[in-house]
N, CA, C and O atoms as a GROMACS GRO file, in nm:
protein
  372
    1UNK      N    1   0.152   0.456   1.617
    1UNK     CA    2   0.267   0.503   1.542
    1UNK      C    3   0.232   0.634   1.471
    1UNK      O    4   0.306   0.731   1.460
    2UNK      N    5   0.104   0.621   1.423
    2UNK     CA    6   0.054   0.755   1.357
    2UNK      C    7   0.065   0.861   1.410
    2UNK      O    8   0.117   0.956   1.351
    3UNK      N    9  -0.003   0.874   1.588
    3UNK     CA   10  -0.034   0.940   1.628
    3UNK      C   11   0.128   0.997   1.732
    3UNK      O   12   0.129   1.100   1.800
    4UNK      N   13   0.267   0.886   1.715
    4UNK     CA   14   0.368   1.000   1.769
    4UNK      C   15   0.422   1.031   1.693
    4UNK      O   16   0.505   1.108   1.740
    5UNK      N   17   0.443   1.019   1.529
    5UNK     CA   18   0.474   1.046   1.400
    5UNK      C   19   0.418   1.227   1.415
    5UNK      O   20   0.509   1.308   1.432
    6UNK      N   21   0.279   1.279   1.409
    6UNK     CA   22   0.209   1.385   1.430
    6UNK      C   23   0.215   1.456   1.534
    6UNK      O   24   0.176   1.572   1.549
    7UNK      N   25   0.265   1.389   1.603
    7UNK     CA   26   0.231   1.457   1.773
    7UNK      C   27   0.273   1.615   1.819
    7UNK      O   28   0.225   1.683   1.910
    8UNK      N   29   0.393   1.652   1.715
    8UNK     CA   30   0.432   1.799   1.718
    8UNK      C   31   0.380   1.857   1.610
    8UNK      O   32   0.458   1.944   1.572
    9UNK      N   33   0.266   1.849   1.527
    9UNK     CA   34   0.172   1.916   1.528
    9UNK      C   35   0.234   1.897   1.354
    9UNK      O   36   0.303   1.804   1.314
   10UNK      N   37   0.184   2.018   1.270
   10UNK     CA   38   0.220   2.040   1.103
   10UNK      C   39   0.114   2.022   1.061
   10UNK      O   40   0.020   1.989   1.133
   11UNK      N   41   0.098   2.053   0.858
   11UNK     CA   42   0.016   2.083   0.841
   11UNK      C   43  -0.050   1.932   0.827
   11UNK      O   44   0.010   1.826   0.810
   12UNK      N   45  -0.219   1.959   0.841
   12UNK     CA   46  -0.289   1.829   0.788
   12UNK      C   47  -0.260   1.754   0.684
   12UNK      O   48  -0.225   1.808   0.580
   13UNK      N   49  -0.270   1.626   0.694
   13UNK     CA   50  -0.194   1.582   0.586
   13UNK      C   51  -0.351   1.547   0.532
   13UNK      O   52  -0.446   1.535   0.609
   14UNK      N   53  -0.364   1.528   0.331
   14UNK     CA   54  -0.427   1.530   0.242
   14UNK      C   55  -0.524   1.348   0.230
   14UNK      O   56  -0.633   1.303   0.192
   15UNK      N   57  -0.436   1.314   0.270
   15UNK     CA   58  -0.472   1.169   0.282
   15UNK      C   59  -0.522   1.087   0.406
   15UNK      O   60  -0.440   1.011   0.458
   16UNK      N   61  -0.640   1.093   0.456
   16UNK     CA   62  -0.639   0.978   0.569
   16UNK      C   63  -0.567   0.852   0.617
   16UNK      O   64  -0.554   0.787   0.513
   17UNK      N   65  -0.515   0.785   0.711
   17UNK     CA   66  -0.458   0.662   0.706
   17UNK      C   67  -0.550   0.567   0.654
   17UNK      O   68  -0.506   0.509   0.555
   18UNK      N   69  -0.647   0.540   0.684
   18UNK     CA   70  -0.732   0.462   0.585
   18UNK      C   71  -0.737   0.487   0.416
   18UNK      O   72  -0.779   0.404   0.335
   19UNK      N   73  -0.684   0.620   0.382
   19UNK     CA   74  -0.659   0.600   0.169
   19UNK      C   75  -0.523   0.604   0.200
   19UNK      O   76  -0.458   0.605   0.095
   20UNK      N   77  -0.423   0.609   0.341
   20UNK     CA   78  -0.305   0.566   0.277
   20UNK      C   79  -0.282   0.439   0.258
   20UNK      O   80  -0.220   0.388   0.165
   21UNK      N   81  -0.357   0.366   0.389
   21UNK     CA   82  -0.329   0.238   0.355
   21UNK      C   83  -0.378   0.154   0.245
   21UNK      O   84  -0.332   0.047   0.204
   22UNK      N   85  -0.500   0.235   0.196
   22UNK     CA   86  -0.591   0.147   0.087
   22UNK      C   87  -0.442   0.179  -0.064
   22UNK      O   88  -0.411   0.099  -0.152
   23UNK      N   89  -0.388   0.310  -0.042
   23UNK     CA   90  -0.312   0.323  -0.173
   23UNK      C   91  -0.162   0.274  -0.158
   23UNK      O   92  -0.078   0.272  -0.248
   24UNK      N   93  -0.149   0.242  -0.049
   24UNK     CA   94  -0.044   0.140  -0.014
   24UNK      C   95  -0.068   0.001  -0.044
   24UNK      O   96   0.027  -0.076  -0.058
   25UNK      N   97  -0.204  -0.041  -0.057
   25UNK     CA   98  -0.236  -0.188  -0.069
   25UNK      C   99  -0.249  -0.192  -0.252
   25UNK      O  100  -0.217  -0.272  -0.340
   26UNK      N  101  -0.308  -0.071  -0.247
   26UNK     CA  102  -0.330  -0.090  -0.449
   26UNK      C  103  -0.202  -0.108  -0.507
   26UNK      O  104  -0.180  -0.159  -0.616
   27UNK      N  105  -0.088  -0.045  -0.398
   27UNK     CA  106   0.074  -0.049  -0.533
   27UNK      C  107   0.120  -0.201  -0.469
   27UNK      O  108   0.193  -0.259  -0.550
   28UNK      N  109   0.105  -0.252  -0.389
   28UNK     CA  110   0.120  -0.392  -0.383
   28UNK      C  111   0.027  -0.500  -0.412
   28UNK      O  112   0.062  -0.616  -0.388
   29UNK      N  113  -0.084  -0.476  -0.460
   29UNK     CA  114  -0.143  -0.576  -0.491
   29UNK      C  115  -0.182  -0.576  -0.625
   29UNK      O  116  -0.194  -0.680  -0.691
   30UNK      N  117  -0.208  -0.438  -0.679
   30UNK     CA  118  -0.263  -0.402  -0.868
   30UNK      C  119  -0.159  -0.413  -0.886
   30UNK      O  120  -0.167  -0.504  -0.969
   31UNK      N  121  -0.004  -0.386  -0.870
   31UNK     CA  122   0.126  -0.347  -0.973
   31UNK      C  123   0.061  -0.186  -1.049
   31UNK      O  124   0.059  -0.189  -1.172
   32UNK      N  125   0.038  -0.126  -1.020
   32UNK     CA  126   0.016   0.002  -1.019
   32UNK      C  127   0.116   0.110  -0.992
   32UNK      O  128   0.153   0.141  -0.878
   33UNK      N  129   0.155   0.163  -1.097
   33UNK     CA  130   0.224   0.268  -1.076
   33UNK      C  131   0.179   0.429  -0.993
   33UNK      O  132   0.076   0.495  -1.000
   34UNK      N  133   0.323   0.453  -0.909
   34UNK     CA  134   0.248   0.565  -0.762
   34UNK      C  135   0.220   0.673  -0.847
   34UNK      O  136   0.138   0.747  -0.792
   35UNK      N  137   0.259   0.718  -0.975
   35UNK     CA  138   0.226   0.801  -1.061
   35UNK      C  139   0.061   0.776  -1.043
   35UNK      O  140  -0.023   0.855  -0.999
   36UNK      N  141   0.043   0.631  -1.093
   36UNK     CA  142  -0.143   0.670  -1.086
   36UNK      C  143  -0.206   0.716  -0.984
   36UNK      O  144  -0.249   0.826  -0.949
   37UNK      N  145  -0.204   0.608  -0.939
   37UNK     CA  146  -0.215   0.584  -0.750
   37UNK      C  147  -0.229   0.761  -0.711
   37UNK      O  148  -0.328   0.833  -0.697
   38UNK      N  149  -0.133   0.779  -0.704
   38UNK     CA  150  -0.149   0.924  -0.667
   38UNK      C  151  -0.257   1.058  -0.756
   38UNK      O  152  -0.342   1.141  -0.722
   39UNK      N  153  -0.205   1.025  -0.853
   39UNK     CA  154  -0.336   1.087  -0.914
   39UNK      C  155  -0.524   1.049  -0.885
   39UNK      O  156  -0.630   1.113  -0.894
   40UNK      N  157  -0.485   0.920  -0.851
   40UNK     CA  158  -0.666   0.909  -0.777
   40UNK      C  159  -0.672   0.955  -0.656
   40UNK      O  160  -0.774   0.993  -0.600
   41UNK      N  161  -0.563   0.954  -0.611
   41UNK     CA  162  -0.591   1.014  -0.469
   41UNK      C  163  -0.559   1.170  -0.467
   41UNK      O  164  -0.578   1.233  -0.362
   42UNK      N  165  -0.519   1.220  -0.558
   42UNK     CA  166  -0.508   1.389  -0.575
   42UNK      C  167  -0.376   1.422  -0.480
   42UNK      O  168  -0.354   1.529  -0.423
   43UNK      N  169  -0.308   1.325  -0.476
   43UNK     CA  170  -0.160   1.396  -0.410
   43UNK      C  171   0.026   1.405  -0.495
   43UNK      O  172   0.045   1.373  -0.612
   44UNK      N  173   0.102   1.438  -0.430
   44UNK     CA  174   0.183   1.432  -0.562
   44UNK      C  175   0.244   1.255  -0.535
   44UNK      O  176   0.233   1.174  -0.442
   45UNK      N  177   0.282   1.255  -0.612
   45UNK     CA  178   0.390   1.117  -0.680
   45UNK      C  179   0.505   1.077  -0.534
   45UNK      O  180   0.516   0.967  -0.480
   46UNK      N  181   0.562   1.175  -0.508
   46UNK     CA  182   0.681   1.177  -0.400
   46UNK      C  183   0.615   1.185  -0.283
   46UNK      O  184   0.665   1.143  -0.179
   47UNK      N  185   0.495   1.241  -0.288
   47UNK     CA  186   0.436   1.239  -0.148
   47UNK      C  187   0.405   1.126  -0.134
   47UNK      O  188   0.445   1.096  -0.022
   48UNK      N  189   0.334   0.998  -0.203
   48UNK     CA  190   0.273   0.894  -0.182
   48UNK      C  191   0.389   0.836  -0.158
   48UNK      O  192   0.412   0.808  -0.041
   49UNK      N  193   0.487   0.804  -0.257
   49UNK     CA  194   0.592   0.697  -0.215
   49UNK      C  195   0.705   0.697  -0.075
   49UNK      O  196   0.764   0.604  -0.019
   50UNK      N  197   0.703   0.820  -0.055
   50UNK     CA  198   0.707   0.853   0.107
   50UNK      C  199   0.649   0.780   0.217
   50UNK      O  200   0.704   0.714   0.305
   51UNK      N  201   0.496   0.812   0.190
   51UNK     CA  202   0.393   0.778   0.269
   51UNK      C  203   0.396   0.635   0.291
   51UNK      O  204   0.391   0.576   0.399
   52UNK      N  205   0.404   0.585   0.169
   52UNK     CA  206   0.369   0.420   0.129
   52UNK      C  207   0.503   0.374   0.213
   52UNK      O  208   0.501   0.260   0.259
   53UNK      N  209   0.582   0.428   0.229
   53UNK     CA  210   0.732   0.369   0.267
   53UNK      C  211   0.743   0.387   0.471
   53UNK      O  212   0.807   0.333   0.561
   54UNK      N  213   0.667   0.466   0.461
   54UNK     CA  214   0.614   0.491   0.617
   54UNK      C  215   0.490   0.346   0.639
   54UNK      O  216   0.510   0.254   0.719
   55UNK      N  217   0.393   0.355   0.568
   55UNK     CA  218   0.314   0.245   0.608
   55UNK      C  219   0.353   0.096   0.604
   55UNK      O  220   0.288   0.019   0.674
   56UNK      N  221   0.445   0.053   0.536
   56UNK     CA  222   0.553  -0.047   0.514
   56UNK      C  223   0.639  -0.095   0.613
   56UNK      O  224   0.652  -0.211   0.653
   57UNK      N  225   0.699   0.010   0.651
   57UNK     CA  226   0.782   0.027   0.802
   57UNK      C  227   0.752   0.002   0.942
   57UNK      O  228   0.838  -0.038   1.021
   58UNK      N  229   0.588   0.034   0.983
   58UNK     CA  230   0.542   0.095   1.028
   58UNK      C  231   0.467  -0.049   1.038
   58UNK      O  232   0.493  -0.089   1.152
   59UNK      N  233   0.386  -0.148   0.970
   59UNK     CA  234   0.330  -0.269   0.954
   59UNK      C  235   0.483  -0.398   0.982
   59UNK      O  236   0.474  -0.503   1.045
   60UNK      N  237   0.568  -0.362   0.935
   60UNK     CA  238   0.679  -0.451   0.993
   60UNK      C  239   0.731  -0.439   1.150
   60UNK      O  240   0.775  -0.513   1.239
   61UNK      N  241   0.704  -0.329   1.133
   61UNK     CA  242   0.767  -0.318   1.302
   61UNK      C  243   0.653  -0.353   1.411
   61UNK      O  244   0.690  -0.369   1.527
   62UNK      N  245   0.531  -0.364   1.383
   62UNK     CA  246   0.485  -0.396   1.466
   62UNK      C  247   0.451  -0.527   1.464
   62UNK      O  248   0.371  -0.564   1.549
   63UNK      N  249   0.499  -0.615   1.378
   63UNK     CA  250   0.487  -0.752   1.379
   63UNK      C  251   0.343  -0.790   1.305
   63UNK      O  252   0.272  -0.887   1.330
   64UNK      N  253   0.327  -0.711   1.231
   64UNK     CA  254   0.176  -0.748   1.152
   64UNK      C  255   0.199  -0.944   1.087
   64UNK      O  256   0.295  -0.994   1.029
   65UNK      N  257   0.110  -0.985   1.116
   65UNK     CA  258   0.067  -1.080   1.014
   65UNK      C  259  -0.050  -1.142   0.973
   65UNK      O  260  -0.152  -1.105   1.031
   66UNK      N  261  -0.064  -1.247   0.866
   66UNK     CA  262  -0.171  -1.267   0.820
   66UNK      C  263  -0.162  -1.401   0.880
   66UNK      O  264  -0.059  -1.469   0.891
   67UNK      N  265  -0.320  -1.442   0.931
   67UNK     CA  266  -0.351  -1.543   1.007
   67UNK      C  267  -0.320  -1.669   1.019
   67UNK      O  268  -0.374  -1.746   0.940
   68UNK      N  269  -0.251  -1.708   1.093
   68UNK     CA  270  -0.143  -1.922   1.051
   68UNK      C  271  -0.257  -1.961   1.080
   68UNK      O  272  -0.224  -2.067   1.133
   69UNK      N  273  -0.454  -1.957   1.093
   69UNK     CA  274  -0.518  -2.110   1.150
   69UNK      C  275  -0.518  -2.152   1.020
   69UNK      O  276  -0.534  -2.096   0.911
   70UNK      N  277  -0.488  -2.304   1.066
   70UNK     CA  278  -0.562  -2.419   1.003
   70UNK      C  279  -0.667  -2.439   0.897
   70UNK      O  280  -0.774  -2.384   0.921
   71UNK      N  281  -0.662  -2.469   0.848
   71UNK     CA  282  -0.809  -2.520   0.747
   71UNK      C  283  -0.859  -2.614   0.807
   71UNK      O  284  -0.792  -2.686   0.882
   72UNK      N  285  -1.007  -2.634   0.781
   72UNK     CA  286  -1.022  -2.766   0.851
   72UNK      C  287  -1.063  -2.834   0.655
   72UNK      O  288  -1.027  -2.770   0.555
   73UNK      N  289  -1.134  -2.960   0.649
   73UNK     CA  290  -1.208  -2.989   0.538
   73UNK      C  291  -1.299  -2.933   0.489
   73UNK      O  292  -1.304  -2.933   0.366
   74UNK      N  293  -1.406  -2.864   0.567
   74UNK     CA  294  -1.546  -2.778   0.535
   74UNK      C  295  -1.445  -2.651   0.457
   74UNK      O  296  -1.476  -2.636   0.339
   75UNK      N  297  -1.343  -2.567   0.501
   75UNK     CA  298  -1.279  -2.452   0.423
   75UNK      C  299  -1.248  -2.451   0.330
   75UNK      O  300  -1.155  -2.520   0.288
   76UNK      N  301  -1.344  -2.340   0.234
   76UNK     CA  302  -1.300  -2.299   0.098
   76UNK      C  303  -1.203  -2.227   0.095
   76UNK      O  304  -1.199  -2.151   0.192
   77UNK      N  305  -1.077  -2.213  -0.014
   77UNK     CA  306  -0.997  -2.135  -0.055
   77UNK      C  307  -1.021  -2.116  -0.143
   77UNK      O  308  -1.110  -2.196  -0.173
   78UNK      N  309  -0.989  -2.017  -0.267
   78UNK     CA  310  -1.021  -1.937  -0.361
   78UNK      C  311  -0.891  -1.858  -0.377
   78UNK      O  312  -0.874  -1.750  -0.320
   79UNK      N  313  -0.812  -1.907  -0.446
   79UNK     CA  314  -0.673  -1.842  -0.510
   79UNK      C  315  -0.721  -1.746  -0.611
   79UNK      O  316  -0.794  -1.798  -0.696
   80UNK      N  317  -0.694  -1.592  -0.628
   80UNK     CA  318  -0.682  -1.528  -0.696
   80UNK      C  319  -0.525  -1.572  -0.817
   80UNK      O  320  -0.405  -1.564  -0.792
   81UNK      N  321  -0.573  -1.601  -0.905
   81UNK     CA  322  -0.430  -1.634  -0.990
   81UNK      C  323  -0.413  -1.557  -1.179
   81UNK      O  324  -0.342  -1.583  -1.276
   82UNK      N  325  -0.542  -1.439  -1.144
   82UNK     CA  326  -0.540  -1.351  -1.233
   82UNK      C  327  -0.413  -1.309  -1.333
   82UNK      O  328  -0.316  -1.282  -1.262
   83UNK      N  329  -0.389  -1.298  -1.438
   83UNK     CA  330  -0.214  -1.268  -1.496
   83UNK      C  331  -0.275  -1.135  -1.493
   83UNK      O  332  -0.392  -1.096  -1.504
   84UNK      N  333  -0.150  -1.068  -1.471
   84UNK     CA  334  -0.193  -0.922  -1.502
   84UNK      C  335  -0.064  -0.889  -1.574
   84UNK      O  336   0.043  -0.895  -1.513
   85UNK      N  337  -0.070  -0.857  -1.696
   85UNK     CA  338  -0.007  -0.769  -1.763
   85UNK      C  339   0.057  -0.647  -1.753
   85UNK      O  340  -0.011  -0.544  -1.753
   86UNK      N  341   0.228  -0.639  -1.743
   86UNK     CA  342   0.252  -0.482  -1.706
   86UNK      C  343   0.382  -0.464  -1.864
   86UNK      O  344   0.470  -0.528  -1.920
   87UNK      N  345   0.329  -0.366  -1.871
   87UNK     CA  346   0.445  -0.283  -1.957
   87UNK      C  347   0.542  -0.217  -1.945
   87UNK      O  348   0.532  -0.109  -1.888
   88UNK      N  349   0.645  -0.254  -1.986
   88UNK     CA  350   0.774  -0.184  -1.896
   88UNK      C  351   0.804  -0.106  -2.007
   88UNK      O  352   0.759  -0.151  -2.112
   89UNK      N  353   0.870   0.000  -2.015
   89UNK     CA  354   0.933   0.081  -2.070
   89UNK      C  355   1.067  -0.019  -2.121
   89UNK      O  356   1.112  -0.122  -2.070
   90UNK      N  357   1.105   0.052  -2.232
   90UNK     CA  358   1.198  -0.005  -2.330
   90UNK      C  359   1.329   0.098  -2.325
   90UNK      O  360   1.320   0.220  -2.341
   91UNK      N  361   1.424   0.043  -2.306
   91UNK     CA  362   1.551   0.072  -2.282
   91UNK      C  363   1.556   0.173  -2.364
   91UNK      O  364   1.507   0.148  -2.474
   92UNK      N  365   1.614   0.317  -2.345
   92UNK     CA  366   1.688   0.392  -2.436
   92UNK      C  367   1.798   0.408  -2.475
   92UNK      O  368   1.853   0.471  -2.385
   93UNK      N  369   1.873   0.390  -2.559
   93UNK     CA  370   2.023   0.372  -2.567
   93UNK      C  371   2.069   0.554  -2.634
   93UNK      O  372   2.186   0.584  -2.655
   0.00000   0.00000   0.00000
């Protein structure tokens, strides 16, 4: 998908698919705002949420999923069930 997305050529893009996908995984999995996100990765704000909205698209359409086997009894699971705290901005009237 990447590669017919590019295929008529433009400029290099700033981000590898490997830090897009890693900064696609941080705004869905930290709750991280693309304001930050983007600032670690040194690109703008609109560029990432673009990007992120391409890698989104792009993982659905090809039928991505995460693995249905079985557990047997010997399998550990380990739930991440961390609270994470977010601050929302407060209404301005």
């Amino acid at each position: 998908a990447y590669q017919r997305k590019h295929a008529k050529g433009g400029r290099t893009p700033k981000l590898s698919l490997e830090d897009l996908l890693m900064a696609t995984l941080q705004y869905m999995r930290e709750y991280r705002t693309y304001e930050q996100i983007a600032a670690d990765f040194g690109i703008h704000e609109s560029n990432l949420i673009r990007r992120s909205q391409w890698v989104e698209a792009t993982l659905i359409q090809s039928g991505f999923t995460i693995s249905k086997t079985h557990l047997s009894a010997e399998d550990t699971v380990i739930v991440d069930a961390t609270e994470v705290k977010i601050n929302r901005p407060k209404k301005i009237n």
